[in-house]
PDB file as gemmi writes it, atoms N, CA and C in Angstrom:
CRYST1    1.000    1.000    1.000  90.00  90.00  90.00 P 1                      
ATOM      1  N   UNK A   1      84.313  87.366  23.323  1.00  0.00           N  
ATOM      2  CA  UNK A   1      83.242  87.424  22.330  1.00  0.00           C  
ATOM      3  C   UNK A   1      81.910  87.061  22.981  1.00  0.00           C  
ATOM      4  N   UNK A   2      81.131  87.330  22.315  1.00  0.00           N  
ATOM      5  CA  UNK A   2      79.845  87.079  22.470  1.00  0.00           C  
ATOM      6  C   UNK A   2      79.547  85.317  23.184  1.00  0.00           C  
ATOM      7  N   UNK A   3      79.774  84.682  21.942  1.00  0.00           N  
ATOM      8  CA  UNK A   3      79.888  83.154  21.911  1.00  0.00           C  
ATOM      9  C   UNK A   3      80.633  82.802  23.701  1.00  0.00           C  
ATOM     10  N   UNK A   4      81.547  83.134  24.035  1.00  0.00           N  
ATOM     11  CA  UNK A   4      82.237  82.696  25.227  1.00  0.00           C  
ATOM     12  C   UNK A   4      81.927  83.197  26.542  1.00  0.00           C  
ATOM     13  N   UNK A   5      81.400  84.624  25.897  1.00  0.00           N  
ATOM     14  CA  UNK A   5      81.081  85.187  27.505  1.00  0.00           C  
ATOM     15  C   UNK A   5      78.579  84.450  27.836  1.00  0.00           C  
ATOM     16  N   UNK A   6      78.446  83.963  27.148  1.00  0.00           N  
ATOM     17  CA  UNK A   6      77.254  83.200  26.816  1.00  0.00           C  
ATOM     18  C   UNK A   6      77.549  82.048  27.071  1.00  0.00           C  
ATOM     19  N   UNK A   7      78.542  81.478  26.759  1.00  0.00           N  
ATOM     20  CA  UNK A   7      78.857  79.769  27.469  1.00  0.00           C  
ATOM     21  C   UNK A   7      78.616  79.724  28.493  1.00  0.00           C  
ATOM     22  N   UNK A   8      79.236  80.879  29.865  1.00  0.00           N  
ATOM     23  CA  UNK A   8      79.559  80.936  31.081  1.00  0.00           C  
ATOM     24  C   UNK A   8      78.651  81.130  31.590  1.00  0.00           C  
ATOM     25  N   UNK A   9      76.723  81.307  30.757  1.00  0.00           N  
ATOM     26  CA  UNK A   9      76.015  81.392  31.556  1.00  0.00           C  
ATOM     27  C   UNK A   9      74.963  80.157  31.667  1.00  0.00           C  
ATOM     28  N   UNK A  10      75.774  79.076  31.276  1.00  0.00           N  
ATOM     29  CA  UNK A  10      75.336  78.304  31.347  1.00  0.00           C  
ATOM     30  C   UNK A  10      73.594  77.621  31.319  1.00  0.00           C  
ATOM     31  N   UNK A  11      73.228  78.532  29.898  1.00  0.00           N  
ATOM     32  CA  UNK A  11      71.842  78.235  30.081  1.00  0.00           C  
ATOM     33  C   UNK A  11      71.079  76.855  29.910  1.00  0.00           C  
ATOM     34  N   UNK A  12      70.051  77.361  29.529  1.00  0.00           N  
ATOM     35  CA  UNK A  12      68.808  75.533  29.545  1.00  0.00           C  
ATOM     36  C   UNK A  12      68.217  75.825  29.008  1.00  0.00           C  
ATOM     37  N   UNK A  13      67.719  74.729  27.754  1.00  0.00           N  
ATOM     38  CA  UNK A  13      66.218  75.429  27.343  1.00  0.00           C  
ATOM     39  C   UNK A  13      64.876  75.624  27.852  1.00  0.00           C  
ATOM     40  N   UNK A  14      64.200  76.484  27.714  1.00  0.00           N  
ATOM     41  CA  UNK A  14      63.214  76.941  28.374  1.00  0.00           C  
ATOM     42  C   UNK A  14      63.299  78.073  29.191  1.00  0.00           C  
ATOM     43  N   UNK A  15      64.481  78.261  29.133  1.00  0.00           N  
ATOM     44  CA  UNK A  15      65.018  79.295  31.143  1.00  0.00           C  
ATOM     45  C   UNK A  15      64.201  80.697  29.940  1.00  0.00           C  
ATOM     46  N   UNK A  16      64.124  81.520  30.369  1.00  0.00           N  
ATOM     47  CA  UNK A  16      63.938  83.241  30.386  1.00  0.00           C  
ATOM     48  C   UNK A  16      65.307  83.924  30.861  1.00  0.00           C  
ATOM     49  N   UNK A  17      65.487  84.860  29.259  1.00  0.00           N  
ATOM     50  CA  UNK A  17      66.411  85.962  29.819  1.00  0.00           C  
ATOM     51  C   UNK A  17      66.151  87.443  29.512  1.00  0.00           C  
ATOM     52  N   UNK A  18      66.564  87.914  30.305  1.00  0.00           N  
ATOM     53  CA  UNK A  18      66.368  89.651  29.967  1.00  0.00           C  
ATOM     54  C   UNK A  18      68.107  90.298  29.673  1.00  0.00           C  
ATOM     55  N   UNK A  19      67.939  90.678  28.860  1.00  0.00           N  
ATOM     56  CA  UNK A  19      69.036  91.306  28.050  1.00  0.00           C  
ATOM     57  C   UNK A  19      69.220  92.719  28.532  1.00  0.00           C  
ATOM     58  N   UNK A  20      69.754  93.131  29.306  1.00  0.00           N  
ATOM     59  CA  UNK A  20      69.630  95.133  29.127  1.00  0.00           C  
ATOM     60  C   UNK A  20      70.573  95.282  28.384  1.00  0.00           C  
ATOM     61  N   UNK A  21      70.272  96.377  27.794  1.00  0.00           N  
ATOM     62  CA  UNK A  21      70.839  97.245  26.493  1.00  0.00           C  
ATOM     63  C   UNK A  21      71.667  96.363  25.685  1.00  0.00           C  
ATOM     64  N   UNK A  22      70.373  95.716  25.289  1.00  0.00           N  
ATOM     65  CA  UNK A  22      70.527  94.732  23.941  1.00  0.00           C  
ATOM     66  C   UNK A  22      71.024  94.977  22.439  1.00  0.00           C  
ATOM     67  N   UNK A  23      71.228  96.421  21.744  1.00  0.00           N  
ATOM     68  CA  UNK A  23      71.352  96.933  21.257  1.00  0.00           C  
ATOM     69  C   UNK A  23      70.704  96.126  19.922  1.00  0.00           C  
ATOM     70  N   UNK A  24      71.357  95.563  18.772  1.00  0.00           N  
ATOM     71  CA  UNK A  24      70.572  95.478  17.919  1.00  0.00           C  
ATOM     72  C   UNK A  24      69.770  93.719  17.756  1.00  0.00           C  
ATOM     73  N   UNK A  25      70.029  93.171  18.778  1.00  0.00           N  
ATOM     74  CA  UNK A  25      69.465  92.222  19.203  1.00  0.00           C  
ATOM     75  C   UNK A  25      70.837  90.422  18.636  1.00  0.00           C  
ATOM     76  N   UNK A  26      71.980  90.625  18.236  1.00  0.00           N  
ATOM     77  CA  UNK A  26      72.597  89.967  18.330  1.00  0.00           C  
ATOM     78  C   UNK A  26      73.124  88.802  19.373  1.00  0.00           C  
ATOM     79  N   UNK A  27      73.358  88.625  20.379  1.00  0.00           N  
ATOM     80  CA  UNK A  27      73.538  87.999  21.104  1.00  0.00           C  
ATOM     81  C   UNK A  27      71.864  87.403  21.905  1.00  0.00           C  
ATOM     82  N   UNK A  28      70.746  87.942  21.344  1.00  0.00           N  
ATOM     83  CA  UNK A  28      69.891  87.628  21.826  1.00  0.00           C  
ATOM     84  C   UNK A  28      69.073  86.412  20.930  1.00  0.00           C  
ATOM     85  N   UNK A  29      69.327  87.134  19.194  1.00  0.00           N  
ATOM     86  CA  UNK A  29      68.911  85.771  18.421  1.00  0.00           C  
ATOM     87  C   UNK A  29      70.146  84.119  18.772  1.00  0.00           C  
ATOM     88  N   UNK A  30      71.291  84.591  19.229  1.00  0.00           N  
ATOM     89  CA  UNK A  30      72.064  84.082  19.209  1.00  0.00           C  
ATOM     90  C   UNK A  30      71.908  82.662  20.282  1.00  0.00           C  
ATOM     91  N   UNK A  31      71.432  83.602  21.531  1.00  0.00           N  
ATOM     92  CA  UNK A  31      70.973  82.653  22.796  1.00  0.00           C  
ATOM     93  C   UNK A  31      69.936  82.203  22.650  1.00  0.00           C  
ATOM     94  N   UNK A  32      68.994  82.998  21.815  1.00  0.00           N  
ATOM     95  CA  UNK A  32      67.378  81.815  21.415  1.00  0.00           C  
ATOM     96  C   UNK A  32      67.933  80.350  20.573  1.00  0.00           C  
ATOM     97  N   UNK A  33      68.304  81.152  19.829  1.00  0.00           N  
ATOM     98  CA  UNK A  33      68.585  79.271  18.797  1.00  0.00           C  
ATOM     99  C   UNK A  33      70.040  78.763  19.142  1.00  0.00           C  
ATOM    100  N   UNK A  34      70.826  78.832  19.538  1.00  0.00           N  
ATOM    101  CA  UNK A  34      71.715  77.697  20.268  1.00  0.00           C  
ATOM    102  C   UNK A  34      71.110  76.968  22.153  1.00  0.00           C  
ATOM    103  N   UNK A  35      70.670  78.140  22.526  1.00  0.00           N  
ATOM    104  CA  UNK A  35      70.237  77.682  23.709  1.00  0.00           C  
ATOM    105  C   UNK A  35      68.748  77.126  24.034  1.00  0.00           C  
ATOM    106  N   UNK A  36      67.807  77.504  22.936  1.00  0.00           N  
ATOM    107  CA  UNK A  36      66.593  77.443  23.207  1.00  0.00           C  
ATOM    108  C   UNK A  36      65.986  77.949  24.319  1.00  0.00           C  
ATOM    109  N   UNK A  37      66.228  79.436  24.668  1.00  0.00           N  
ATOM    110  CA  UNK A  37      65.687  80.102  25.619  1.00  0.00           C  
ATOM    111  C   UNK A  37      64.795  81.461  25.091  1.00  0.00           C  
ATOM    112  N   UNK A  38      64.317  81.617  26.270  1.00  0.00           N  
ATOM    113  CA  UNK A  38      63.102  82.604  25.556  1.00  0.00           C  
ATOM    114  C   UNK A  38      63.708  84.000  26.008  1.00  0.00           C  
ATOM    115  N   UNK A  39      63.954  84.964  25.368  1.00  0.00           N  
ATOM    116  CA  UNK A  39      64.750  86.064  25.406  1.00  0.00           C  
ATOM    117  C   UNK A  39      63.592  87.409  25.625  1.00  0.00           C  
ATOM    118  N   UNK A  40      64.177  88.366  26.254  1.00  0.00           N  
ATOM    119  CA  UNK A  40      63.450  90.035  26.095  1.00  0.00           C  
ATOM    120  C   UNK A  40      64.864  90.744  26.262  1.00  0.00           C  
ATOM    121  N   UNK A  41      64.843  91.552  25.113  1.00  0.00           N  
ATOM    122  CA  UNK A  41      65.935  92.146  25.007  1.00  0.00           C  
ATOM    123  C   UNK A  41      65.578  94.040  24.989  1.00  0.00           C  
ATOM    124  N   UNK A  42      66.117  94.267  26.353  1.00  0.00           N  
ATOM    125  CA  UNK A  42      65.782  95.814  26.310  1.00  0.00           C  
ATOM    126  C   UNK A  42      66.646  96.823  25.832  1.00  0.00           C  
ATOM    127  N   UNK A  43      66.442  97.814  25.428  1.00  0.00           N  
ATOM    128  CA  UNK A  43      67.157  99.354  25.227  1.00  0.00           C  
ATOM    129  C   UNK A  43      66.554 100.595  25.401  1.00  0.00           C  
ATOM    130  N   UNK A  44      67.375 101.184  25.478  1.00  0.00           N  
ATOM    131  CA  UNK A  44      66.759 103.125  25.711  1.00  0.00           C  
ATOM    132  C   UNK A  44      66.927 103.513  23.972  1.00  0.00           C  
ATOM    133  N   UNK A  45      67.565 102.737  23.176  1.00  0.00           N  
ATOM    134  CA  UNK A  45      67.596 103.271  21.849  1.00  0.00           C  
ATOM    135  C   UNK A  45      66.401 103.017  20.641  1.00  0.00           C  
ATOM    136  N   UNK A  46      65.942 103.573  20.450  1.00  0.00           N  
ATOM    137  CA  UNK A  46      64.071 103.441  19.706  1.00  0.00           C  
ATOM    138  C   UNK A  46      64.943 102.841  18.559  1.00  0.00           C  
ATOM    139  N   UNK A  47      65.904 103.541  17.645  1.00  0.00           N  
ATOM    140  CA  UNK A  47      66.447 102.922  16.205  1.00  0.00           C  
ATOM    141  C   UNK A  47      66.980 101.808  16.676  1.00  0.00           C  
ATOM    142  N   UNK A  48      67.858 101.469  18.032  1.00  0.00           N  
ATOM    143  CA  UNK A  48      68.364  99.674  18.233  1.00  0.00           C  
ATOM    144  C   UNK A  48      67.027  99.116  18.110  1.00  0.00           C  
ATOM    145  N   UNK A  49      66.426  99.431  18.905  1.00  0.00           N  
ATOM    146  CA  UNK A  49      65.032  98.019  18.919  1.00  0.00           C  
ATOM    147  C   UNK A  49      64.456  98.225  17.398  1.00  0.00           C  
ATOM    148  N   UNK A  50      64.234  98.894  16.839  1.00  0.00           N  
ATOM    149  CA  UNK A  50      63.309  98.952  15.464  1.00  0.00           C  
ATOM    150  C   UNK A  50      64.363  98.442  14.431  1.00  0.00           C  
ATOM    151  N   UNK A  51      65.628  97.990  14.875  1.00  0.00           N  
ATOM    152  CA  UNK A  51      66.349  97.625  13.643  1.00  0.00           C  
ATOM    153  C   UNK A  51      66.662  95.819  13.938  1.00  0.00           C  
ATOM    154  N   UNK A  52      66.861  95.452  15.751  1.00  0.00           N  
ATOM    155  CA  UNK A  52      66.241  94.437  16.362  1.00  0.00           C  
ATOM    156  C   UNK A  52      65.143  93.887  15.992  1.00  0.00           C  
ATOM    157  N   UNK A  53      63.921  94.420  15.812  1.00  0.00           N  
ATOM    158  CA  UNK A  53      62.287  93.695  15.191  1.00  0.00           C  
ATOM    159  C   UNK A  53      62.463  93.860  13.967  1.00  0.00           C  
ATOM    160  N   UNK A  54      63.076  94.372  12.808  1.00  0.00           N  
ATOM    161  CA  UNK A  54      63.711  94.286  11.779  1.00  0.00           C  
ATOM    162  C   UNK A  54      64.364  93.144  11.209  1.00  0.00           C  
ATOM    163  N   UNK A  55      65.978  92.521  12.534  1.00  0.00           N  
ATOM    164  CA  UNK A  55      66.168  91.338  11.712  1.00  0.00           C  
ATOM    165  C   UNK A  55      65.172  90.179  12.412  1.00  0.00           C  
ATOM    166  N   UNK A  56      64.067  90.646  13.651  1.00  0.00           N  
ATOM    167  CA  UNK A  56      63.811  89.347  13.589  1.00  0.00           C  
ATOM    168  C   UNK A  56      62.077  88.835  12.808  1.00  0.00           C  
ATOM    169  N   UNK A  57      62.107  90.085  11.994  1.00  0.00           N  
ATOM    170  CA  UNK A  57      61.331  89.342  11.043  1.00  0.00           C  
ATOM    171  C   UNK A  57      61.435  88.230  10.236  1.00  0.00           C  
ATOM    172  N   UNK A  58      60.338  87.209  10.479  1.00  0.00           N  
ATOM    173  CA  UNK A  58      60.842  85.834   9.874  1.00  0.00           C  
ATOM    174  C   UNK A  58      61.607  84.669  10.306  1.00  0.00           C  
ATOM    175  N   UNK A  59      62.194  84.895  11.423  1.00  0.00           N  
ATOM    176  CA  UNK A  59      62.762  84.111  12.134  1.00  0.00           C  
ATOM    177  C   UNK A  59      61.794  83.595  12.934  1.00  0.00           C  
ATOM    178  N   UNK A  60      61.987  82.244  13.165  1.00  0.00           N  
ATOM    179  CA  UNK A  60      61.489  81.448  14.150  1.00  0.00           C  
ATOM    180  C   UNK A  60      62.070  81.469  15.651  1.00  0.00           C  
ATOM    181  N   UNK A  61      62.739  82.572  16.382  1.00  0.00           N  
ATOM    182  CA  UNK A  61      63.650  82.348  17.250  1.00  0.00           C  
ATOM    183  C   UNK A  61      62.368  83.111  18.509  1.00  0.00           C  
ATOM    184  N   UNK A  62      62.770  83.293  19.838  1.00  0.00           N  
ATOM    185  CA  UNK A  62      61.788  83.340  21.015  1.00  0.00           C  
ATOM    186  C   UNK A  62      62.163  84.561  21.713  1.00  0.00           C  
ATOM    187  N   UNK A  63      61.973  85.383  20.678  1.00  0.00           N  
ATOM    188  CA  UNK A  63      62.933  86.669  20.837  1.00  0.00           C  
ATOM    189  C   UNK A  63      62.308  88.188  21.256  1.00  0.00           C  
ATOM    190  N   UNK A  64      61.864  88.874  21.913  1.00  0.00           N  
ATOM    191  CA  UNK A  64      61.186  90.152  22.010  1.00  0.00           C  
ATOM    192  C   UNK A  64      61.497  91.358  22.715  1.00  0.00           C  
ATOM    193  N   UNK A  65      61.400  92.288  22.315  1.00  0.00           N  
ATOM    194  CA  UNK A  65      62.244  93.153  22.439  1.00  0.00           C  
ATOM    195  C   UNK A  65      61.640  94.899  22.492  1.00  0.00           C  
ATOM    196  N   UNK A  66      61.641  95.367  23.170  1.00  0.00           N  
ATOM    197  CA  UNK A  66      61.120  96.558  23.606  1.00  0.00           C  
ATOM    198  C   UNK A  66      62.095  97.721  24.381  1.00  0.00           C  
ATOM    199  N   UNK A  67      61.479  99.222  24.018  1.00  0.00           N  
ATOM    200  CA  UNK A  67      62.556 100.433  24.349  1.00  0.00           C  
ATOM    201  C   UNK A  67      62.129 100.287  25.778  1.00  0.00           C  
ATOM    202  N   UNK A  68      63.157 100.264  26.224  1.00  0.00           N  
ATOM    203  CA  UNK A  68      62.684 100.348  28.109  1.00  0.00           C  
ATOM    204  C   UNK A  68      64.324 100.672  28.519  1.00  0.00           C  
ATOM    205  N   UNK A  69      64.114 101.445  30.256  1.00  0.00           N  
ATOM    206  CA  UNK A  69      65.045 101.998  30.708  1.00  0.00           C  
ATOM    207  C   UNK A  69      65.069 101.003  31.815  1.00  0.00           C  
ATOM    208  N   UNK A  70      66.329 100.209  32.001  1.00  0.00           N  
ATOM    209  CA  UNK A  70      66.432  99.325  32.928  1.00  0.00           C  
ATOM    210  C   UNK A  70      66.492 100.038  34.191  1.00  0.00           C  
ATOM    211  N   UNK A  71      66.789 101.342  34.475  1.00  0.00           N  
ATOM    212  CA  UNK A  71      66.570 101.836  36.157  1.00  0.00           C  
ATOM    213  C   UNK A  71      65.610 102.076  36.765  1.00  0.00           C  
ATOM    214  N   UNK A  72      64.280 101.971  35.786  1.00  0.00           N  
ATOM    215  CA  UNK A  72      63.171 102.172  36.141  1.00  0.00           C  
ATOM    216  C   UNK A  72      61.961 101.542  35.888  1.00  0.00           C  
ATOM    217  N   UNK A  73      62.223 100.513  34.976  1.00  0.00           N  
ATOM    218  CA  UNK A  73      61.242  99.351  34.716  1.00  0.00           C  
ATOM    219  C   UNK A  73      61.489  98.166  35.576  1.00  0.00           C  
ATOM    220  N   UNK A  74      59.955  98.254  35.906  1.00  0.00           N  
ATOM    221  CA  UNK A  74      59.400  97.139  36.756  1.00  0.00           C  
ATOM    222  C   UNK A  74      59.419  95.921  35.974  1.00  0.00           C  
ATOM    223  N   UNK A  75      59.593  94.493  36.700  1.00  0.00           N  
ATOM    224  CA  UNK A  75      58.986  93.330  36.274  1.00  0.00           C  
ATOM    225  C   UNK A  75      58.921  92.522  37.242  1.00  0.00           C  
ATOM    226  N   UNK A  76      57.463  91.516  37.152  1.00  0.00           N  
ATOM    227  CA  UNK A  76      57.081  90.781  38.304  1.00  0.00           C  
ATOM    228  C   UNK A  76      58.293  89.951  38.924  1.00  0.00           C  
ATOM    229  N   UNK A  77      58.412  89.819  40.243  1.00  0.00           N  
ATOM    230  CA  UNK A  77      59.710  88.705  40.428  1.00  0.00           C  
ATOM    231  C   UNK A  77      59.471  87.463  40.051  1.00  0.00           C  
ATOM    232  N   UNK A  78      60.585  86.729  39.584  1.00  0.00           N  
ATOM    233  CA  UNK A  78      61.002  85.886  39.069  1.00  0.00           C  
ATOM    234  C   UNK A  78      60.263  85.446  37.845  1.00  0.00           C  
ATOM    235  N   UNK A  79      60.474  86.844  37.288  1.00  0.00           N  
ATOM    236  CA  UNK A  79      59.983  86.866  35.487  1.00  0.00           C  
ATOM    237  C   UNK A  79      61.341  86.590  34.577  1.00  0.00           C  
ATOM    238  N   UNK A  80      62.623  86.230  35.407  1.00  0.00           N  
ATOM    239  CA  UNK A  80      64.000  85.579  34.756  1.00  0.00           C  
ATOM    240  C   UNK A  80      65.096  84.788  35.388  1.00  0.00           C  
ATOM    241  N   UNK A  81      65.105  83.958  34.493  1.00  0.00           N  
ATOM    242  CA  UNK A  81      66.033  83.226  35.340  1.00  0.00           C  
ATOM    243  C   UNK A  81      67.612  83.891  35.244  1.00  0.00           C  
ATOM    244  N   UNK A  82      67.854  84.610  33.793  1.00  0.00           N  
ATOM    245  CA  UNK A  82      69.103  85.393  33.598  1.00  0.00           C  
ATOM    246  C   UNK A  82      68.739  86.547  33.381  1.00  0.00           C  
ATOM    247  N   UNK A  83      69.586  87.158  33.876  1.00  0.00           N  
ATOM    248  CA  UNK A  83      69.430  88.359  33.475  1.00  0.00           C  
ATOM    249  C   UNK A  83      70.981  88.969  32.792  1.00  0.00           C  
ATOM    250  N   UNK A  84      71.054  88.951  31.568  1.00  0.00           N  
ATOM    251  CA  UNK A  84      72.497  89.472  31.019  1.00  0.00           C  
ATOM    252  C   UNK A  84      72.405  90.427  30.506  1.00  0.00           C  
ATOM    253  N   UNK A  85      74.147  91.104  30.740  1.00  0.00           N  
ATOM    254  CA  UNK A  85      74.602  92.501  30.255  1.00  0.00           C  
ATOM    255  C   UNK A  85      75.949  92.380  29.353  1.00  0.00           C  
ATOM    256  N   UNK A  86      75.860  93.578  28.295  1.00  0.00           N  
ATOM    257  CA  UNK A  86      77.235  93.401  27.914  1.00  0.00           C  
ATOM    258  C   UNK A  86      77.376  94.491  27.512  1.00  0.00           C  
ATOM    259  N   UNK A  87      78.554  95.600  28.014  1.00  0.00           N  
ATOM    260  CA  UNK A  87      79.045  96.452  27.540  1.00  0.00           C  
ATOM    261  C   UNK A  87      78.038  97.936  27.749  1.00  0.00           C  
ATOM    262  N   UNK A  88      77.026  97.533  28.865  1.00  0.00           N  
ATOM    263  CA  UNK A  88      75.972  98.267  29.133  1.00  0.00           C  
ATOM    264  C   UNK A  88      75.859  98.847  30.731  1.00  0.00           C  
ATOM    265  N   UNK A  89      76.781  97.836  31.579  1.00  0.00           N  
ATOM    266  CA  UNK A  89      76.595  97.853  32.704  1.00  0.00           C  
ATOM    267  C   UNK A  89      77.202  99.257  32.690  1.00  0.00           C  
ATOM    268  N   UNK A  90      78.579  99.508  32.180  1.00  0.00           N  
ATOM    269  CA  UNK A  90      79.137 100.680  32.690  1.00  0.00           C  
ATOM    270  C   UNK A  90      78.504 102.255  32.552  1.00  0.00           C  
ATOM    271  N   UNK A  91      77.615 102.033  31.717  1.00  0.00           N  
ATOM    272  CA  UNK A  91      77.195 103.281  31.095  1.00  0.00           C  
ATOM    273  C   UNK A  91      75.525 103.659  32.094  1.00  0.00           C  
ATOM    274  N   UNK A  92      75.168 103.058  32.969  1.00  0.00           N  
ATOM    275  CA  UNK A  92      73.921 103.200  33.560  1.00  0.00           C  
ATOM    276  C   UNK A  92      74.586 104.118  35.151  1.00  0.00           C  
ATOM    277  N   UNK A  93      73.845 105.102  35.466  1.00  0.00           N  
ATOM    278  CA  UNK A  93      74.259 105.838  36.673  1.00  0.00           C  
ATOM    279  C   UNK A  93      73.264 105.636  37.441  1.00  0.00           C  
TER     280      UNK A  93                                                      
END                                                                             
């Protein structure tokens, strides 16, 4: 599950994570408010992310989230301390 394979990454609050293919942003509100980390959660799917900024209207959680293609988006180094995947790795060529 979600919950167990997130234990193992043993976060901290404050750390930065990048999510690829975050899909509707679940495991990402999930790691903001148990872990207190500041999250970016990416996808290639325009309806995942718009249904993602959807539930996190109103929430207080550290959560953001944008359509981006992880094989080709840039980010400055050491803009994360994690970088997690789930169920996404296999599907990228």
């Amino acid at each position: 599950t979600t919950k167990e394979f997130v234990e193992k990454l043993e976060l901290k609050p404050g750390q930065k994570v990048l999510d690829v293919g975050c899909g509707i942003g679940g495991g990402d509100f999930y790691m903001s408010e148990k872990y207190e980390v500041e999250v970016l959660g990416i996808d290639l799917s325009v309806n995942m992310i718009s249904f993602a900024l959807e539930r996190a209207v109103g929430l207080k959680c550290t959560v953001e989230f944008e359509v981006a293609d992880c094989t080709t988006k840039e980010y400055p180094e050491n803009s994360f301390d994690v970088i997690y995947s789930r169920d996404t790795i296999l599907h990228i060529q």
